[in-house]
C-alpha positions in Angstrom: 0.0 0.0 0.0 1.6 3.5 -0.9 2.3 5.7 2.1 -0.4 8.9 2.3 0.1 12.4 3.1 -2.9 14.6 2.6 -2.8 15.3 -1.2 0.0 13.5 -2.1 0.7 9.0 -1.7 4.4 7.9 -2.3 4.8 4.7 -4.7 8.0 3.0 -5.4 9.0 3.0 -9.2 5.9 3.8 -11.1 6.4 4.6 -14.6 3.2 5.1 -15.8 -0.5 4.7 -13.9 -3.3 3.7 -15.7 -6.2 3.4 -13.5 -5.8 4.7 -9.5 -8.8 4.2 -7.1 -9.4 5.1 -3.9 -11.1 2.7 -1.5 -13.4 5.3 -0.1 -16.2 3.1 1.7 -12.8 1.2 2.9 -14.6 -2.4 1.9 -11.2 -3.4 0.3 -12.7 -3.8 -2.4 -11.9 -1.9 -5.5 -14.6 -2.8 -7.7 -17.2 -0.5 -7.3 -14.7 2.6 -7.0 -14.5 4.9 -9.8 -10.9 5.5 -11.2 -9.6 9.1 -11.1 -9.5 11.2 -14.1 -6.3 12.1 -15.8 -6.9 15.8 -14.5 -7.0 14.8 -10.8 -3.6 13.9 -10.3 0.0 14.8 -11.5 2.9 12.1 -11.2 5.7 13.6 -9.1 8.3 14.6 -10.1 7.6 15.8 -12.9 10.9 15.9 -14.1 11.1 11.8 -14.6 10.9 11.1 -17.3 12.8 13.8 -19.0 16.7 14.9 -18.8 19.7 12.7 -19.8 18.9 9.9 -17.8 14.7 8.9 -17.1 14.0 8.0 -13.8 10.4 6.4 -12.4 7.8 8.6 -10.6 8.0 8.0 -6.5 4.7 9.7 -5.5 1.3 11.0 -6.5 -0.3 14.2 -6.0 -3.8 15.4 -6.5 -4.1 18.6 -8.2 -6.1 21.4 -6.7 -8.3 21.9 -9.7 -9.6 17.9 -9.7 -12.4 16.5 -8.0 -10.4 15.1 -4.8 -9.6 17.7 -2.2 -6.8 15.1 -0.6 -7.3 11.1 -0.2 -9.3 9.3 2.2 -7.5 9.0 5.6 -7.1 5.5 6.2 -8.6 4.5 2.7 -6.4 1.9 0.2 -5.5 3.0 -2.9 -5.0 1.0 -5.9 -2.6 2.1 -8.5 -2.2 0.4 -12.0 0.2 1.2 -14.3 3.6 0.2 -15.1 6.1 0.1 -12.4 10.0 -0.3 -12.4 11.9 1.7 -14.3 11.8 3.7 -18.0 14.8 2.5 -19.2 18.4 0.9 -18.1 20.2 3.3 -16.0 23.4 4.4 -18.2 25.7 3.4 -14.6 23.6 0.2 -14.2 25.1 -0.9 -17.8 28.8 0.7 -17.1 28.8 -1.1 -13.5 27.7 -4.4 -15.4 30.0 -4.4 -18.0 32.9 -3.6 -15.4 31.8 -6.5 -12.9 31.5 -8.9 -15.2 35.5 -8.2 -16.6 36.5 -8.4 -12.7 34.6 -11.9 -12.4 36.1 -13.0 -15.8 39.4 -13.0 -14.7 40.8 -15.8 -12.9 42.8 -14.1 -10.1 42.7 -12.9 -6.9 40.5 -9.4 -7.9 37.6 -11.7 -9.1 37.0 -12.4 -5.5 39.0 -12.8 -2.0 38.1 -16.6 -1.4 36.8 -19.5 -3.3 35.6 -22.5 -1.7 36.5 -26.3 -2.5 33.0 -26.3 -4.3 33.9 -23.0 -6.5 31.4 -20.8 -4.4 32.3 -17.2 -3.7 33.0 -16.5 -0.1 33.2 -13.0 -0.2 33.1 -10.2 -3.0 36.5 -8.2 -4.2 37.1 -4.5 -2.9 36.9 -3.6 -6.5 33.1 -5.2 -6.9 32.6 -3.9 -3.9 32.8 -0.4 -4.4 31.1 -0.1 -7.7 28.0 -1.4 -6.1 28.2 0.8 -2.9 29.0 3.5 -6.1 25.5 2.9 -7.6 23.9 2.2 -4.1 25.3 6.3 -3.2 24.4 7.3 -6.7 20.5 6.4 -5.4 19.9 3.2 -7.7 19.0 1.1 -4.6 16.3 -0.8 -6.6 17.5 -1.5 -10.0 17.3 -5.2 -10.3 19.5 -6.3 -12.8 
């Protein structure tokens, strides 16, 4: 369930919503709900999917012109769309492309230990930092 504030519910990755309903009689069920309009709510930021590098929408706001003064407190709200992100990240691809040369290469900087059955113990430094890298650079839930 996406957290609520007054006018505005945070959701995790959404690119795109199709339909969002608002359990208002709280039945938990979504059925009998009518969707909002287009004009009721904005995708925040608004910025997302524009600039050199896309990013997914993280909340939802409802706009002061639409027929919603602020969501129901308490109420569920159902949000369809498309969720994840727009495109590959351009550092998701560069770290990917640089892990997989350090796990190529059959030496010590592909990883610090190596059991009897092949299975890596622990990762190198060099893995290492270009995940904490991407983790600081805010791509904490790119799946790859």
């Amino acid at each position: 369930m996406p957290l609520m504030r007054d006018a505005v519910i945070y959701v995790e990755d959404l690119v795109s919503a199709a339909t969002i309903k608002i359990d208002e009689d709280q039945d938990g069920d979504f059925s009998d709900e009518t969707a909002l309009a287009a004009s009721d709510y904005e995708l925040i930021p608004r910025s997302a999917p524009y600039g050199s590098e896309p990013r997914p929408y993280t909340a939802i706001e409802l706009t002061t012109w639409g027929t919603k003064g602020c969501f129901v407190p308490g109420a569920r709200v159902e949000v369809t769309g498309v969720h994840g992100w727009p495109s590959v990240p351009a550092a998701i691809k560069r770290a990917c492309i640089q892990l997989t040369a350090i796990l190529r290469l059959d030496s010590p900087r592909a990883q610090r230990q190596v059991t009897d059955l092949g299975q890596v113990v622990e990762m190198s430094p060099q893995g290492a930092g270009i995940v904490r890298d991407l983790i600081r650079e805010g791509y904490r839930r790119v799946v790859i």
